[in-house]
C-alpha positions, 0 to 999 in steps of 0.5 A: 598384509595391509592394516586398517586403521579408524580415525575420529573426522574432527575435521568435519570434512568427508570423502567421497568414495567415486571422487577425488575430492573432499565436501565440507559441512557448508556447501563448498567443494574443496579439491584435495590436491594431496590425495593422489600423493596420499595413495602412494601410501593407502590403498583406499579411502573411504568415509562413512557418515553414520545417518544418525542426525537425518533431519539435519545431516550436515550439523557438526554432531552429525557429522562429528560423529562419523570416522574416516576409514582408511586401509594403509599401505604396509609401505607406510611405517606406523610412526608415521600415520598420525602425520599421514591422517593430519594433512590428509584431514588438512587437505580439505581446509585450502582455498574455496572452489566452486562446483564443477558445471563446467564441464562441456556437458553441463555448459550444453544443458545450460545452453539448451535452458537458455535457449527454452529447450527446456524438456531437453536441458532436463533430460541433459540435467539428469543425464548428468545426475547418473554420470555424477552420483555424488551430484545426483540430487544437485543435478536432479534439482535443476532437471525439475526447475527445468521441467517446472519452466516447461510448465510440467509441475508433475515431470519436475516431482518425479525428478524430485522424487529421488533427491535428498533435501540434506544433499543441497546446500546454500540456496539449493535447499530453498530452491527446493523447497520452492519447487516442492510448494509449487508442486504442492500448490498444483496439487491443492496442498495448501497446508504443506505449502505453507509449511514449505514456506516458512523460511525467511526471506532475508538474504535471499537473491532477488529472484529467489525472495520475489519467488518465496514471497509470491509463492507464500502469498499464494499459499496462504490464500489457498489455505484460507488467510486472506489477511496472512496473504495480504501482507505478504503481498505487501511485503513483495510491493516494495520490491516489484516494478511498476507494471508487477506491482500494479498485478500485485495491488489488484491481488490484494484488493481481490484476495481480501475481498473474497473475506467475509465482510464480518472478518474484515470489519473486525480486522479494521477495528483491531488495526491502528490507523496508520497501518500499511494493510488498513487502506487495502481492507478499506478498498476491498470493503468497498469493492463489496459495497462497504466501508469503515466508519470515520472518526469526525475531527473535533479540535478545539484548539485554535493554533497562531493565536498572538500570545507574548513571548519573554521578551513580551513581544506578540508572537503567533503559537506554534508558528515556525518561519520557514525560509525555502519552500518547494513546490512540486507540482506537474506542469502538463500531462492531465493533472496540469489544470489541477495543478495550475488551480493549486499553483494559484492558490499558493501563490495568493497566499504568498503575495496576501502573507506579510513580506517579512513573513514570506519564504523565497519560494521555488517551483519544480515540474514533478513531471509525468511519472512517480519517479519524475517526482521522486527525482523532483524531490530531489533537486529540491532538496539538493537545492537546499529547501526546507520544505516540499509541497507536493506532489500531487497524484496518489502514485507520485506521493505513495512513490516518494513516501516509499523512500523511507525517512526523507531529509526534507519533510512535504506536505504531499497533495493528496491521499496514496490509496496503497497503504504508504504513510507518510514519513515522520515529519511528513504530511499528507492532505487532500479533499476525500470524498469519503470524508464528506460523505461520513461528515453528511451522515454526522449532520443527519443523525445530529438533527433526529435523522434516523432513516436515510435513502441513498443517490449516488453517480457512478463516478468512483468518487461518488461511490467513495461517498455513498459507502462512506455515508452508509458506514458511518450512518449505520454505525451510528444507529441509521438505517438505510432503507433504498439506494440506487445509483444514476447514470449520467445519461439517464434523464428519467430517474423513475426507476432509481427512485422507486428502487431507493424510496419503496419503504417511504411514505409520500406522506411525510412532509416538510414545511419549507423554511429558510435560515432566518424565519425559524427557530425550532424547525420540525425534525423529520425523521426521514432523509436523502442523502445524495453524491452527485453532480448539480447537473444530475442532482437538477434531473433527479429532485423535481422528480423526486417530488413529482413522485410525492416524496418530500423529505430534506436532501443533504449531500456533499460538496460536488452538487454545489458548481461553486459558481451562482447559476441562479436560473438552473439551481432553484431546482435545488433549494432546500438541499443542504451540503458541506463545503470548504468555508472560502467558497463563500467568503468566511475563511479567516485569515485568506484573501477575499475569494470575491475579489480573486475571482475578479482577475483569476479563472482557477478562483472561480467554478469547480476549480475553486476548491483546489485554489483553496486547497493551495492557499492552505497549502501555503498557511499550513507550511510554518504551522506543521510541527505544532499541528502534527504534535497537538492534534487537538488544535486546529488552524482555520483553513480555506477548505475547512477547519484543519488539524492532524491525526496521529498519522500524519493525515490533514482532517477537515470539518466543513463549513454547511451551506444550504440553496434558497433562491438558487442561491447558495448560502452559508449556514449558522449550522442549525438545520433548516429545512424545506422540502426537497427541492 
């Protein structure tokens, strides 16, 4: 008569009653090539979990607390069982060995899923799900992902719907769980889906991180978190291809958009300035018709003063030699004028520097691509430079600030708009339209400016400008009263300025005054604020007055053609604007722009501004480390007064100009005004 005998499974390993073999705690299959030596002496084995832990089957209490049954051979004598049950309970501890897919059957199902038969690779998948009930819900699970490549979200449930989650192991489970949100997601269960995508991503198989992290992005909008989904999507950024993270992007932006510009705003407020979500909030705002206020530098430090060291030899405060410098800026594609604007520039402020002083400097083509400049960067480096200037296009610069700490700190050429900061030690500088935008609201409200209109182009650097005026206008207690926007084909703005001017009185008049025969100039109430091109701003302003309206103008930079064109802009006198110092020759420490523009195109016109941007660029270079840790100082600059926040970002304050005469002249910063034009 046989005798059944009950063991402890201390061994935590279990065995299947239709297979001869044994499955562990972790998700790996062990042969137990023992077992058909072991039924010369026991007639059955079977283990039987008790589902005690159902919520976590495979925990070792779980599973401790189940018991191999086994039914003994009356061959076998009972001195001899505790051996018996040792090796068979040791079996299971040999060398790890994979699923069993393959088998002919399994090779055909993953054929026909290579080959985009999808429905019939499912149907090969759950075939093989009944021929294996100990794989069952393994199998089940790749009939549903299958079915979810099919498109049929719904076929893939019902495969599901019979699979135990403790019955998956390794990236099974999260392969489930990312069926189930998936299938959650088509069913407008937000809620659940988020739930099923908590897990970390860390670990993860690429393919498998990029489909939680997209997923997750996905589930929080839908369950009302824009701000949750926006950084999930910035989490998967780092990991996306180009062409990706460009859809990626424009998900951000229009997910945050969707907000309420209140909820925004207030995020805004509670971020620090140098974080990666901030630059997103921004251009969603603005995609509505918003912006953030700035915070208008106001250093008071100048840095490079002569002061005596201990030797009591003059020395320049904060100044660092610097012996190898890189340039890294395009040598064609459709930043190659920019670039050779700002190459010139550099190379003024070399030549104009004291030889001694002088770095060798060293010109690399960043090419055409943001990996051309990382790659760029790296010859650079390679080569030995001790500072890198460049690149130039906000996808080169955001592209190389991706690399993380960088062995060799830039000074890159312009402002990412992705959300990238600049890596510690590094720097980034460029001439924002927003920045003159907030510092022409700064100018109004500081002269009893209370009530503004607005005139923007359509150009995105003109809307960059006018949201940036209205933010910082507004916060500081304006009021906006119109705005329009001018195209650049129109040449009769009657609409626009009854759109922007109604709730003006044609009434209001300046007396006209010049920078010289005034000193307490009546301060109006009123005043226009415009972004646009001089050839736009000469349409718009003889117009303005036709139609009775005589308020003073501001506006930023871009109405100035940085050239005397006399004859054409005398239909803008009175119109004051902000603008880089050197343009009129009172930078200090730069070479004479009048005498540059004798021999050097790039100095002249529009380009000017970017030649200016490449003699600071230049300066800028010794003085980095003292400006970044004191950002109270500043260096007066070709482009303006510079220092550098706590983030890593170049500030600017302009320098006012004002045209008389068609002429456009630096101003001593008192306002003048006359009437517009």
């Amino acid at each position: 008569m046989a005798t059944t005998q009950s063991v402890p499974m201390d061994c935590m390993m279990r065995f299947p009653v239709m297979r001869e073999r044994a499955r562990i705690a972790c998700p790996t299959v062990y042969n137990l090539p023992q077992l058909d030596t072991a039924r010369r002496f026991f007639t059955d084995v079977r283990c039987d979990i008790l589902d005690r832990h159902e919520s976590n089957p495979l925990s070792s209490a779980n599973l401790q607390s189940g018991w191999i049954t086994m039914t003994l051979s009356p061959l076998v004598s009972p001195r001899r069982w505790p051996t018996l049950l040792l090796c068979i309970l040791l079996a299971g501890c040999g060398s790890i060995g994979t699923r069993g897919d393959d088998s002919a059957e399994a090779q055909h199902a993953e054929q026909l899923q290579r080959k985009g038969d999808f429905h019939a690779a499912a149907q090969a998948w759950l075939d093989l799900g009944d021929a294996a009930f100990a794989d069952r819900a393994y199998y089940h699970l790749r009939a549903a992902e299958a079915l979810r490549q099919e498109g049929d979200l719904e076929a893939a449930a019902r495969a599901l719907e019979d699979v135990k989650r403790r019955k998956l192991a390794d990236d099974q489970i999260i392969r489930y769980d990312l069926l189930e949100a998936e299938i959650a997601l088509s069913r407008k269960d937000a809620h659940r889906a988020v739930e099923l995508l908590g897990s970390s991503d860390n670990g993860l198989p690429m393919p498998l991180r990029l489909r939680l992290l997209e997923l997750r992005a996905r589930a929080q909008a839908a369950n009302a978190d824009p701000i949750g989904s926006a950084r999930t999507r910035l989490q998967l950024d780092r990991w996306l291809s180009d062409g990706d993270r460009e859809q990626n992007r424009t998900q951000i932006v229009e997910t945050l958009a969707k907000a309420p510009v209140e909820v925004l705003q207030r995020q805004a407020q509670a971020l620090t300035g140098n974080d990666p979500l901030l630059p997103w909030i921004e251009r969603a705002l603005r995609k509505n018709g918003q912006a953030l206020p700035q915070e208008i530098p106001n250093p008071a430090l100048p840095i490079g003063t002569l002061t005596p060291d201990q030797n009591n030899r003059m020395t320049r405060e904060g100044y660092k030699p610097v012996h190898l410098v890189a340039l890294l800026l395009p040598t064609d594609g459709p930043l190659r004028s920019v670039a050779q604007s700002i190459r010139d520039g550099f190379f003024a402020a070399y030549f104009a520097d004291a030889p001694e002083q002088r770095p060798e400097i060293r010109s690399y083509d960043a090419g055409l691509t943001p990996q051309d400049s990382v790659a760029a960067y790296q010859r650079a480096v390679n080569d030995g430079a001790e500072r890198v200037a460049g690149p130039l296009s906000k996808e080169a610069v955001a592209e190389l600030f991706r690399q993380g700490n960088l062995r060799v700190p830039v000074l890159a050429l312009n402002h990412p708009d992705s959300g990238e900061n600049p890596p510690s030690g590094s720097v980034e500088f460029g001439l924002l339209p927003d920045a003159e935008g907030a510092q022409v609201a700064e100018h109004m409200i500081a002269r009893g400016i209370t009530r503004a209109a607005i005139f923007a182009a359509t150009d995105e650097w003109a809307e960059r400008a006018a949201l940036a005026f209205r933010a910082q206008f507004e916060q500081r207690g304006g009021r906006i009263l119109g705005e329009a926007r001018v195209r650049d084909a129109d040449v009769n703005y009657s609409s626009p300025i009854k759109q922007a001017l109604a709730d003006f009185s044609t009434a209001k008049t300046v007396p006209a005054t010049t920078a010289n025969d005034i000193d307490t100039p009546t301060v109006p109430a009123d005043g226009i604020f415009i972004a646009m091109r001089p050839q736009q701003a000469r349409l718009l302003l003889p117009q303005v007055k036709i139609a009775g309206y005589k308020m003073p103008v501001f506006a930023t930079s871009h109405v100035y053609a940085g050239s005397a064109t006399q004859g054409l802009d005398r239909d803008l006198d009175g119109v004051q604007f902000c603008d880089a110092p050197w343009l009129f020759d009172i930078a200090a420490g730069v070479p004479l722009r009048s005498e540059l523009a004798r021999n050097l195109p790039t100095a002249r016109g529009v380009s000017a501004r970017l030649f200016a941007l490449g003699l600071d660029a230049y300066n800028l270079m010794p003085y980095l480390d003292s400006l970044r840790g004191h950002q109270e100082s500043y260096q007066p600059g070709a482009t303006g007064q510079l220092s550098i926040d706590a983030y890593g970002r170049v500030q600017r304050l302009l320098i006012w100009a004002q045209f008389e005469n068609g002429n456009a002249r630096a101003i001593n910063g008192e306002l003048t005004l006359s009437s517009a034009p």
